[in-house]
PyMOL Python script that loads the backbone (N, CA, C, O; Angstrom):
from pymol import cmd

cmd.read_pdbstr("""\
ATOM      1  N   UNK A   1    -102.903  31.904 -79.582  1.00  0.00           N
ATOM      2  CA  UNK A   1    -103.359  32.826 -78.564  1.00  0.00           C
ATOM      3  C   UNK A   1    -102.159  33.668 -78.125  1.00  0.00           C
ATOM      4  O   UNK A   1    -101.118  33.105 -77.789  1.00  0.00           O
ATOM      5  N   UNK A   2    -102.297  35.278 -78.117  1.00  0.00           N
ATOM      6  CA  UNK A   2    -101.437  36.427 -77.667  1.00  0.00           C
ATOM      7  C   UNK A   2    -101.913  36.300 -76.448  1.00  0.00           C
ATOM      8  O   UNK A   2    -102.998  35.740 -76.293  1.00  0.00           O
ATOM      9  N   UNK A   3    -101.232  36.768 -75.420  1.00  0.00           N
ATOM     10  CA  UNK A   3    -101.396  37.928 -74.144  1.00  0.00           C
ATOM     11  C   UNK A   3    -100.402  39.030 -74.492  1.00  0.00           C
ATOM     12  O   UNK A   3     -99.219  38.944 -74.821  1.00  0.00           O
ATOM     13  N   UNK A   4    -101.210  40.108 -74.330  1.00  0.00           N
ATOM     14  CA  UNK A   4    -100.711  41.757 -74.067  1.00  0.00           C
ATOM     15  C   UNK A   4    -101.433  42.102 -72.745  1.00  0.00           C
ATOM     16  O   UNK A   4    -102.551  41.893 -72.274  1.00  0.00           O
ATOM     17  N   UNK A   5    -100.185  42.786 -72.318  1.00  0.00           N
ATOM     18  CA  UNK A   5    -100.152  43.306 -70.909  1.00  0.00           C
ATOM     19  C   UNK A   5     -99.343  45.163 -70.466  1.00  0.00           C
ATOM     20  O   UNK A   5     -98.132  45.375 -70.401  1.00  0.00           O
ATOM     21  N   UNK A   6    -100.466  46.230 -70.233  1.00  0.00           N
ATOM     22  CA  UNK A   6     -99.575  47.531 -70.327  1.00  0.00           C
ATOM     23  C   UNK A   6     -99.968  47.762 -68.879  1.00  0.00           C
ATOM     24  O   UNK A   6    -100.983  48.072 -68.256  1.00  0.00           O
ATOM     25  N   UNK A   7     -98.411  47.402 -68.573  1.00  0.00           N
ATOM     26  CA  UNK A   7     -98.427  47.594 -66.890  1.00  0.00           C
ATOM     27  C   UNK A   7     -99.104  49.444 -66.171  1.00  0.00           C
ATOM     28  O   UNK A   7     -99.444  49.824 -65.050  1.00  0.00           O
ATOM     29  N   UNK A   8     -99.048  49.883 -67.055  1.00  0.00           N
ATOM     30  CA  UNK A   8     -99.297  51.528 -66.668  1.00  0.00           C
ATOM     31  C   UNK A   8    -100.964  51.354 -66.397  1.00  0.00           C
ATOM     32  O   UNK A   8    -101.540  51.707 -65.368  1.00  0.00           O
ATOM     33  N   UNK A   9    -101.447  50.866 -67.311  1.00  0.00           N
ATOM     34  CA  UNK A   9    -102.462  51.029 -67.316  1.00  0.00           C
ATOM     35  C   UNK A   9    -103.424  50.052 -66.746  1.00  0.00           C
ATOM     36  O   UNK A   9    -104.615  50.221 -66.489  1.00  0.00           O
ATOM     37  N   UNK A  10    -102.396  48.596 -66.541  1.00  0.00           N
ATOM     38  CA  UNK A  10    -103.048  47.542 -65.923  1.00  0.00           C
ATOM     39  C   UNK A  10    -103.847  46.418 -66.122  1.00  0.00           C
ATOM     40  O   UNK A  10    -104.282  45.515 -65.407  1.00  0.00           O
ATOM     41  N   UNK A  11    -103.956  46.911 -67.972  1.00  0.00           N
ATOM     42  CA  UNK A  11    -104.876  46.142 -68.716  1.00  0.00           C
ATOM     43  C   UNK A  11    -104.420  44.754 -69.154  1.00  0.00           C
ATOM     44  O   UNK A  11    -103.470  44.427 -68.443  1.00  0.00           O
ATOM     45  N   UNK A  12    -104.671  43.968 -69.894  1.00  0.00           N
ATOM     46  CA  UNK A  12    -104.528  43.140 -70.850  1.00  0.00           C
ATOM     47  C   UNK A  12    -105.291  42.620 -71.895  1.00  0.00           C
ATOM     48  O   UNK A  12    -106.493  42.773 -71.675  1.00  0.00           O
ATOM     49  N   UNK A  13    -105.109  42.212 -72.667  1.00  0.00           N
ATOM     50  CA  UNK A  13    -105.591  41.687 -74.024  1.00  0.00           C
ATOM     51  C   UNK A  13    -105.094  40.144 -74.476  1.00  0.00           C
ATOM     52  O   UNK A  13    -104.069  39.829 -75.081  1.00  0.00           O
ATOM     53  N   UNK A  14    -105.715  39.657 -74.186  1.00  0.00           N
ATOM     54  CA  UNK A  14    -105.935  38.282 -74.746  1.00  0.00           C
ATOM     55  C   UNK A  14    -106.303  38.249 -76.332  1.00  0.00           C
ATOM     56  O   UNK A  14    -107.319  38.849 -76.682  1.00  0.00           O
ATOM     57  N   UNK A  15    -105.438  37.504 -77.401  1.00  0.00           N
ATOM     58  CA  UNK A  15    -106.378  37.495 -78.621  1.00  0.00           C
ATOM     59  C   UNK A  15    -106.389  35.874 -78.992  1.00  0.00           C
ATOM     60  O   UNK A  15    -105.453  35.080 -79.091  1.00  0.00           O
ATOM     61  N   UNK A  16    -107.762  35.708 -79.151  1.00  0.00           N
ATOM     62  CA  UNK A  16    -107.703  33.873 -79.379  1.00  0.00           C
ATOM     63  C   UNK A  16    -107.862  33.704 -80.898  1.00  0.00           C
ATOM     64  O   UNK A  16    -108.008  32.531 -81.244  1.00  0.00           O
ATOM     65  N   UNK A  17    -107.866  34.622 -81.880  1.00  0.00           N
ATOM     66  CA  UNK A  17    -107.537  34.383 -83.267  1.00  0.00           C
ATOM     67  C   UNK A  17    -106.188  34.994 -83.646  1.00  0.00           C
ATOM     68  O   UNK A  17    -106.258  35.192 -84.859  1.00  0.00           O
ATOM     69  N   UNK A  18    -105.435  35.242 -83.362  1.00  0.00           N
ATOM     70  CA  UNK A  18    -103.999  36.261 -83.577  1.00  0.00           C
ATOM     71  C   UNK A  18    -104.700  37.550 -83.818  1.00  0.00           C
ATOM     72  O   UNK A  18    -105.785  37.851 -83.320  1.00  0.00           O
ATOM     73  N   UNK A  19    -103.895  38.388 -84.734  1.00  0.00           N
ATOM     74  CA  UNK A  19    -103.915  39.846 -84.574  1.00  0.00           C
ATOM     75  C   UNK A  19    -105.868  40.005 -84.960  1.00  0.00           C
ATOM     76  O   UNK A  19    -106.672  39.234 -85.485  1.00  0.00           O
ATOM     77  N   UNK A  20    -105.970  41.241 -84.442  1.00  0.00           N
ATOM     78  CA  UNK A  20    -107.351  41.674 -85.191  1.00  0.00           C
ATOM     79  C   UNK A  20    -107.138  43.139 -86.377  1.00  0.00           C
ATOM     80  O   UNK A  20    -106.465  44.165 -86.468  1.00  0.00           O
ATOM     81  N   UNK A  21    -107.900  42.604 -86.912  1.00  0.00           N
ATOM     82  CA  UNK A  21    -107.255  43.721 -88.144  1.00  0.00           C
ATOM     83  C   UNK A  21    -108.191  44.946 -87.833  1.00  0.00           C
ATOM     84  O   UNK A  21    -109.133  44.695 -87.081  1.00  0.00           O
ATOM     85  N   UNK A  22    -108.087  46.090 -88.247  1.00  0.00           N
ATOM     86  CA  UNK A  22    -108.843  47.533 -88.126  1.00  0.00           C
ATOM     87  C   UNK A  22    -109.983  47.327 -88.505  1.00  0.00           C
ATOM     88  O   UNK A  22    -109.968  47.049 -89.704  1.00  0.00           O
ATOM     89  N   UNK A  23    -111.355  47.321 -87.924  1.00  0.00           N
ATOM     90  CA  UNK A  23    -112.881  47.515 -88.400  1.00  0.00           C
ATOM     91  C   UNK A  23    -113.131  45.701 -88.146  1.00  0.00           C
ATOM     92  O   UNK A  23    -114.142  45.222 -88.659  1.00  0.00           O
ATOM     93  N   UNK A  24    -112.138  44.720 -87.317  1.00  0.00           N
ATOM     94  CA  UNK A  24    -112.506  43.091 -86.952  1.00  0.00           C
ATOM     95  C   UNK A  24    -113.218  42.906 -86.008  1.00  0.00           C
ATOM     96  O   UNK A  24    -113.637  41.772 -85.775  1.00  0.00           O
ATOM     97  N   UNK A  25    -113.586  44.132 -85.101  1.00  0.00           N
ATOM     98  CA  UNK A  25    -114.571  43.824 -84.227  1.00  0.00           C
ATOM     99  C   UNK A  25    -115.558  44.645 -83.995  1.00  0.00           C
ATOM    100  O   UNK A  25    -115.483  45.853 -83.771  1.00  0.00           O
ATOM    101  N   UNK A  26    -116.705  43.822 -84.064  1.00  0.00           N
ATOM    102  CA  UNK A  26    -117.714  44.181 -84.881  1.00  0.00           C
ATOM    103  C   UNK A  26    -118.750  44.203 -83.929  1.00  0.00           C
ATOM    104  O   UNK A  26    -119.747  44.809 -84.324  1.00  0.00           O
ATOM    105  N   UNK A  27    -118.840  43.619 -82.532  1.00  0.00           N
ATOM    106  CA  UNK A  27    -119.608  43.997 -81.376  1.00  0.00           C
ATOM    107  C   UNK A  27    -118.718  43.965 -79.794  1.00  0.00           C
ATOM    108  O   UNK A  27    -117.828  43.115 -79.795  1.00  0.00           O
ATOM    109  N   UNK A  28    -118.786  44.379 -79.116  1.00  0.00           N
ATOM    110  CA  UNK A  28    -118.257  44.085 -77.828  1.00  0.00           C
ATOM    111  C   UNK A  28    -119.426  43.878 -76.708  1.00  0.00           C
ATOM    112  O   UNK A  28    -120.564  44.265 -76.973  1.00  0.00           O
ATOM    113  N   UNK A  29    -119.161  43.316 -75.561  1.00  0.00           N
ATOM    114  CA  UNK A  29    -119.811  42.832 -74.550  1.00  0.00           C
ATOM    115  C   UNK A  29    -119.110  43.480 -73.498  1.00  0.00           C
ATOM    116  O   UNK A  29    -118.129  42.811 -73.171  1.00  0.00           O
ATOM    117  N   UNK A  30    -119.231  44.467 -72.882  1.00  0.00           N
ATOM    118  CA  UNK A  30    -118.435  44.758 -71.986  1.00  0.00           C
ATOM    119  C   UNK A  30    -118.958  45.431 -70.439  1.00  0.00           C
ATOM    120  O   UNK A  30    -120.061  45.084 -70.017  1.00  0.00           O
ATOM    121  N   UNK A  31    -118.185  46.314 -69.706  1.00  0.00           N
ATOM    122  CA  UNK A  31    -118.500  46.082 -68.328  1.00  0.00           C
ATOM    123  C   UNK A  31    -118.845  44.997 -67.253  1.00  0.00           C
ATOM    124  O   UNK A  31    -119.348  45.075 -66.132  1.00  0.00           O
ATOM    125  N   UNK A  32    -118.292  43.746 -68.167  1.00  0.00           N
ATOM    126  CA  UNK A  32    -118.515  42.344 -67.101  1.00  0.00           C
ATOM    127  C   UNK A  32    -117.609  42.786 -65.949  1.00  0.00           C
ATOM    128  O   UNK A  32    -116.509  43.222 -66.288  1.00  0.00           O
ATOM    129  N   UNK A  33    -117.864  42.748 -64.769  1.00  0.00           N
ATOM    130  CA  UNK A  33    -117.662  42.833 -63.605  1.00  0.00           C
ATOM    131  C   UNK A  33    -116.895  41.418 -62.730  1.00  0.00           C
ATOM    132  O   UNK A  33    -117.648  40.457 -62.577  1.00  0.00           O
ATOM    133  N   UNK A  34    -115.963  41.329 -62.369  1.00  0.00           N
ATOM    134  CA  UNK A  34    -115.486  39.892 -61.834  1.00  0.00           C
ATOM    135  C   UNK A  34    -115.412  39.674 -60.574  1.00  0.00           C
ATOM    136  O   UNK A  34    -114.845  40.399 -59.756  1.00  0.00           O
ATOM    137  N   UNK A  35    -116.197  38.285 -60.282  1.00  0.00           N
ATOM    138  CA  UNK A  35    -116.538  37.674 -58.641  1.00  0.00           C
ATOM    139  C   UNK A  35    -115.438  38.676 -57.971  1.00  0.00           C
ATOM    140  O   UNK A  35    -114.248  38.716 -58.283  1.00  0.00           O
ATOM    141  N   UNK A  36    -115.910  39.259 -57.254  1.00  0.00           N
ATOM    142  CA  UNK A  36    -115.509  40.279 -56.084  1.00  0.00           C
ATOM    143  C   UNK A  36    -114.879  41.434 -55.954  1.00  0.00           C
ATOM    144  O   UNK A  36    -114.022  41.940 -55.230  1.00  0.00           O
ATOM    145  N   UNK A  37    -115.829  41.825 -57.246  1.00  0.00           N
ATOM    146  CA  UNK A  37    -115.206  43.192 -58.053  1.00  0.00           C
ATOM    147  C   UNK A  37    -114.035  43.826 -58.142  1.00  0.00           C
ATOM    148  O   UNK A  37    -113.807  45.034 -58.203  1.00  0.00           O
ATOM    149  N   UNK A  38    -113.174  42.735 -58.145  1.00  0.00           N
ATOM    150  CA  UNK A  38    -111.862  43.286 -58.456  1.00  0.00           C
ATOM    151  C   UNK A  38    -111.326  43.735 -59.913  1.00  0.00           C
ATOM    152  O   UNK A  38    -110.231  44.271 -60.088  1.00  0.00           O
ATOM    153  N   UNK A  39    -112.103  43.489 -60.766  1.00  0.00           N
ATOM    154  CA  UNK A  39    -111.891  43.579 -62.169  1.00  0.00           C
ATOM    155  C   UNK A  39    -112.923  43.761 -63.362  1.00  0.00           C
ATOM    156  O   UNK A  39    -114.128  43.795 -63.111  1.00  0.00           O
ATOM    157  N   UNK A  40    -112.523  43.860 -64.456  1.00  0.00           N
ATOM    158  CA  UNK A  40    -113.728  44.038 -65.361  1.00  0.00           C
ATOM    159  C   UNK A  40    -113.193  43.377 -66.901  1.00  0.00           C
ATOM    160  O   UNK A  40    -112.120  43.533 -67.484  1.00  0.00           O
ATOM    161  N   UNK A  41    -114.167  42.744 -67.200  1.00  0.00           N
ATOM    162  CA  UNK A  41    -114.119  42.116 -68.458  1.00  0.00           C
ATOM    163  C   UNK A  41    -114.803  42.445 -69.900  1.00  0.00           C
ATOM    164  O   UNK A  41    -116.002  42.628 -69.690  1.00  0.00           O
ATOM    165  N   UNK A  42    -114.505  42.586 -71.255  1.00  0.00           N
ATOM    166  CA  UNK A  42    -114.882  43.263 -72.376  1.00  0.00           C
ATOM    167  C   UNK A  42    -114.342  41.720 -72.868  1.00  0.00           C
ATOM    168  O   UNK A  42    -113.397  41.003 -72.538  1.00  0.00           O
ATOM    169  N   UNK A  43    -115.264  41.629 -73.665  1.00  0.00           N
ATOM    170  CA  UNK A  43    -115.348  40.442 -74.623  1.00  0.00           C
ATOM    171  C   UNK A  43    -115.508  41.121 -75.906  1.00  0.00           C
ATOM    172  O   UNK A  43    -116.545  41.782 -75.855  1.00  0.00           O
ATOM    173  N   UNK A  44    -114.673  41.294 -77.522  1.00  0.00           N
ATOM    174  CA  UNK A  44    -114.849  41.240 -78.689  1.00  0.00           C
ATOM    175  C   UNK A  44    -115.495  40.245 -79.591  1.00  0.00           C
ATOM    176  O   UNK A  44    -115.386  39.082 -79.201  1.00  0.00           O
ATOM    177  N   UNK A  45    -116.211  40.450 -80.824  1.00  0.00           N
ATOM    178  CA  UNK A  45    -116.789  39.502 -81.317  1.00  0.00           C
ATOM    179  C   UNK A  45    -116.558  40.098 -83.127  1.00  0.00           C
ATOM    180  O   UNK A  45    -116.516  41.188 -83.696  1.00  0.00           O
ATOM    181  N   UNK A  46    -116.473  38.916 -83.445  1.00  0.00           N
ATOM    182  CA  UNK A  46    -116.588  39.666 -85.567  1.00  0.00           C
ATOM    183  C   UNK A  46    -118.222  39.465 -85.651  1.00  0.00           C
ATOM    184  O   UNK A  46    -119.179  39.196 -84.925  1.00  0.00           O
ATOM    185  N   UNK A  47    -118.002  39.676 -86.588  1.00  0.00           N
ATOM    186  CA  UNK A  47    -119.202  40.181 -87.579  1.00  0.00           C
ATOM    187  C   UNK A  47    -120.283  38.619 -87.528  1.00  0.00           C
ATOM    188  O   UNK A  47    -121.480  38.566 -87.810  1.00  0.00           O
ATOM    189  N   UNK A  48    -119.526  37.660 -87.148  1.00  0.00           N
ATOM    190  CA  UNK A  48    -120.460  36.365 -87.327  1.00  0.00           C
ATOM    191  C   UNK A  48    -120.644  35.598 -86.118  1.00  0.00           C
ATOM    192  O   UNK A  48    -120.922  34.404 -86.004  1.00  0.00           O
ATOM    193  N   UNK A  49    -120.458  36.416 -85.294  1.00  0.00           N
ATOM    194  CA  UNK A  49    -120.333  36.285 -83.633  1.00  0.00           C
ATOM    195  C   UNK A  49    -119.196  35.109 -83.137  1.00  0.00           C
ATOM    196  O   UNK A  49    -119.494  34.178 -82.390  1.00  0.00           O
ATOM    197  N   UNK A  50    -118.158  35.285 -83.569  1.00  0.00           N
ATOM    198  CA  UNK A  50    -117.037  34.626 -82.962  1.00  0.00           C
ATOM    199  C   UNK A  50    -116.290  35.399 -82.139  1.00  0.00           C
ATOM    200  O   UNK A  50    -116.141  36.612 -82.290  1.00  0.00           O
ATOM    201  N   UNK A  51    -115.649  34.517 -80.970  1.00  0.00           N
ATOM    202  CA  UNK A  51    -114.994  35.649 -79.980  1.00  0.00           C
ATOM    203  C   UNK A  51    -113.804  35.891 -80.710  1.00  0.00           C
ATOM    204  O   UNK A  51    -113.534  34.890 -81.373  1.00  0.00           O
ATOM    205  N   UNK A  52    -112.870  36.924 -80.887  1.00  0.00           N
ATOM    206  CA  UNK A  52    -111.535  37.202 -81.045  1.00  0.00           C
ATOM    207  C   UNK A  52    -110.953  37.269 -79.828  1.00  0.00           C
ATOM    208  O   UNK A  52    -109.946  36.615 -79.559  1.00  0.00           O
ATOM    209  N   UNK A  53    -111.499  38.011 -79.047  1.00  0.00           N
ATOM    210  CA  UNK A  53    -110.344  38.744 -77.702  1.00  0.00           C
ATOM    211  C   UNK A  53    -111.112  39.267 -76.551  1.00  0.00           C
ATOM    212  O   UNK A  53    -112.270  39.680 -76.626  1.00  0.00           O
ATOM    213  N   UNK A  54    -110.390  39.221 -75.486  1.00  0.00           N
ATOM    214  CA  UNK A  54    -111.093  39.365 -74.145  1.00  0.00           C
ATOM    215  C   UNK A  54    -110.050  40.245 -73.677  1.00  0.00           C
ATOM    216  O   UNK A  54    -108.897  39.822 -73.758  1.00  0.00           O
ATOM    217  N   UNK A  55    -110.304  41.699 -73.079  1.00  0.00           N
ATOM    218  CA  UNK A  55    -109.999  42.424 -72.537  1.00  0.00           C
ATOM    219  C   UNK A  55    -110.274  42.582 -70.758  1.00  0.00           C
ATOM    220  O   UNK A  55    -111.347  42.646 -70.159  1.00  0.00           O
ATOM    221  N   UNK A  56    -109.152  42.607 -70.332  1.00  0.00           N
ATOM    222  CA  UNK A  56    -109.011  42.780 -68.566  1.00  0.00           C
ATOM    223  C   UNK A  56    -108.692  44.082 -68.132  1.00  0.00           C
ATOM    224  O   UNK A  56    -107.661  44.673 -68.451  1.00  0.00           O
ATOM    225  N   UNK A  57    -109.640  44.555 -67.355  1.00  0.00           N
ATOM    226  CA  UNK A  57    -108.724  45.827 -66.780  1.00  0.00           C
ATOM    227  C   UNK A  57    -108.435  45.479 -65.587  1.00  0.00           C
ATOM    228  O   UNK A  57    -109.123  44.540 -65.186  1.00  0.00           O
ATOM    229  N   UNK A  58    -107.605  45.915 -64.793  1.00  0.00           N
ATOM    230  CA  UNK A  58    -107.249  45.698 -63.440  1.00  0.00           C
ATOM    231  C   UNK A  58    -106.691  44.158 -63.659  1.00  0.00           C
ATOM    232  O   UNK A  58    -107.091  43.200 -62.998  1.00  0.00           O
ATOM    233  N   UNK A  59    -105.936  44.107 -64.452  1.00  0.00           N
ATOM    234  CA  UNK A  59    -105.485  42.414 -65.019  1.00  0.00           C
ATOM    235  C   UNK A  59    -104.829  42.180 -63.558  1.00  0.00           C
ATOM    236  O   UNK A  59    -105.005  41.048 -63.106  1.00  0.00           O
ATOM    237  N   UNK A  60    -103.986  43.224 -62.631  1.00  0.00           N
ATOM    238  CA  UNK A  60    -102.477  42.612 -61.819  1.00  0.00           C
ATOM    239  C   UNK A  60    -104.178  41.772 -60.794  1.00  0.00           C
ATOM    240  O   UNK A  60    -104.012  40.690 -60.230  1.00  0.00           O
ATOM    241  N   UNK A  61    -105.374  42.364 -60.748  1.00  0.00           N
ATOM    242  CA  UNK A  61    -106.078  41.725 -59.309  1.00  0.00           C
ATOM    243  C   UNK A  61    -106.357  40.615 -59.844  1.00  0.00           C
ATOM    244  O   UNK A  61    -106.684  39.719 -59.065  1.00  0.00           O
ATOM    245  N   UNK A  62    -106.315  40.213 -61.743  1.00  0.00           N
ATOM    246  CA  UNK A  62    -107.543  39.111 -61.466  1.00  0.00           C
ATOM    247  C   UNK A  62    -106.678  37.800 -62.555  1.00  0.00           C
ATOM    248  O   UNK A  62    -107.220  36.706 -62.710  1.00  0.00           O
ATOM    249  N   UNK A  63    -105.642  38.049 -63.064  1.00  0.00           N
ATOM    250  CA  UNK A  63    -105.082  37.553 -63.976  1.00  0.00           C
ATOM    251  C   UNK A  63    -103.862  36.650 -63.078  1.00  0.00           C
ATOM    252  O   UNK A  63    -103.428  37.167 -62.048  1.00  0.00           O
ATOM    253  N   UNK A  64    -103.384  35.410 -63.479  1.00  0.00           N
ATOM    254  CA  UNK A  64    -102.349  34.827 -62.428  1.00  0.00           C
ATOM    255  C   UNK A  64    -100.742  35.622 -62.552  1.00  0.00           C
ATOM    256  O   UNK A  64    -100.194  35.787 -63.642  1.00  0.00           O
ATOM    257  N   UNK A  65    -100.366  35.894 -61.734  1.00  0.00           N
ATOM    258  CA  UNK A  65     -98.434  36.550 -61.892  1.00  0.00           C
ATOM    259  C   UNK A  65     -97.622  36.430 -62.896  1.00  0.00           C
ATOM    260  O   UNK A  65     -96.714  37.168 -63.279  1.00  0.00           O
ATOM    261  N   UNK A  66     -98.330  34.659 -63.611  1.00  0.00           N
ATOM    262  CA  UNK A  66     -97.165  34.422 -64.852  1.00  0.00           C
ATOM    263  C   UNK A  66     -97.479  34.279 -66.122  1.00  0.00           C
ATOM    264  O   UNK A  66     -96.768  33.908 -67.055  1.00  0.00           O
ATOM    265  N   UNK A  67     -98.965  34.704 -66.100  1.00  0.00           N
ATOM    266  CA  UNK A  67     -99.805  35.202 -67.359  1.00  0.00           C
ATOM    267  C   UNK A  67     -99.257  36.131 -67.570  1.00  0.00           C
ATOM    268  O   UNK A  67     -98.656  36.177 -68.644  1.00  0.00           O
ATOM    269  N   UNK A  68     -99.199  37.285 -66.675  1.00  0.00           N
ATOM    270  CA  UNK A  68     -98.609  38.674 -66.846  1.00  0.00           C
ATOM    271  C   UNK A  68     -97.410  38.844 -67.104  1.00  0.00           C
ATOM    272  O   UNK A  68     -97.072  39.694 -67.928  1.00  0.00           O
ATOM    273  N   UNK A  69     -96.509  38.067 -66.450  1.00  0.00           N
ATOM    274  CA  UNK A  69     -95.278  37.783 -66.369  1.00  0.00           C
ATOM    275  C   UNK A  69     -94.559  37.455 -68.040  1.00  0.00           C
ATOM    276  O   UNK A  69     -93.702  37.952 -68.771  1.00  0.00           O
ATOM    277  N   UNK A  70     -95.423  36.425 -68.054  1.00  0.00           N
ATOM    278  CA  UNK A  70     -95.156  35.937 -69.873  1.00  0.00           C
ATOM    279  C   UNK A  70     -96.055  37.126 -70.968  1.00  0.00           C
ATOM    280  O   UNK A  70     -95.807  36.750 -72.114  1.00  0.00           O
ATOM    281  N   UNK A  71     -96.625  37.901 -71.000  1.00  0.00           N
ATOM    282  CA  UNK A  71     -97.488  38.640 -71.575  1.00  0.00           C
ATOM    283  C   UNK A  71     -96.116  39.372 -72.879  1.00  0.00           C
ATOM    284  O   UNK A  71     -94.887  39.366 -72.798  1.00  0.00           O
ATOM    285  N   UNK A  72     -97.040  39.916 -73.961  1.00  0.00           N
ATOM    286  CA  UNK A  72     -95.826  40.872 -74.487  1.00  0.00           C
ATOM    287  C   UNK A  72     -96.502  41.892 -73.594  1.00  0.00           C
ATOM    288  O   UNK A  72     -97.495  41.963 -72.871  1.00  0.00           O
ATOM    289  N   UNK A  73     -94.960  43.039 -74.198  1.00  0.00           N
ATOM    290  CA  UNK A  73     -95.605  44.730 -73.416  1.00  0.00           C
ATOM    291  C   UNK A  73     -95.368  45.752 -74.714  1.00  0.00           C
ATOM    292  O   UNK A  73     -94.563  45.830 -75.642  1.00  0.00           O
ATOM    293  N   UNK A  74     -96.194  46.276 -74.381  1.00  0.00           N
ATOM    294  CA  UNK A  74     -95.642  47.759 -75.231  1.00  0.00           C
ATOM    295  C   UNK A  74     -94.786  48.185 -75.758  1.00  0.00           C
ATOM    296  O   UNK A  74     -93.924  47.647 -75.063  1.00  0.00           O
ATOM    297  N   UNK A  75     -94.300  48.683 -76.382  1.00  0.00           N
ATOM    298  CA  UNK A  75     -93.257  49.633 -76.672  1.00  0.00           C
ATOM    299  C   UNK A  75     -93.209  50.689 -76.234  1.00  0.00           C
ATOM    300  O   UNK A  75     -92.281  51.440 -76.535  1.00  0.00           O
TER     301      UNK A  75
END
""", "prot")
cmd.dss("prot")
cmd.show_as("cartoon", "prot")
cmd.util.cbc("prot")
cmd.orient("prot")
């Protein structure tokens, strides 16, 4: 399991299979909304409905300090 974290933008990316390759996700679930709308959640899936990766926006409201803290960043 990765964490990516782009402080500009606030997001993060969780990947629970390592990298995803170009055309690996094959449905998303998204606009999940989080207990007290501080955030929003996108869930990825392949082609055989396994999760790869869970996307956070507004990660700094809903993610703990040292998730983020330990996260990679950008270049």
């Amino acid at each position: 399991m990765r964490v990516t974290y782009d402080a500009a933008a606030d997001a993060a990316y969780i990947e629970l299979t390592g990298p995803i390759a170009a055309g690996g996700v094959a449905s998303q679930i998204h606009s999940l909304i989080t207990p007290g709308g501080r955030g929003e959640v996108a869930l990825d899936f392949d082609a055989d409905g396994r999760l790869l990766g869970i996307e956070v926006l507004h990660a700094s409201a809903v993610l703990p300090a040292a998730v983020l803290a330990d996260a990679v960043r950008p270049d």
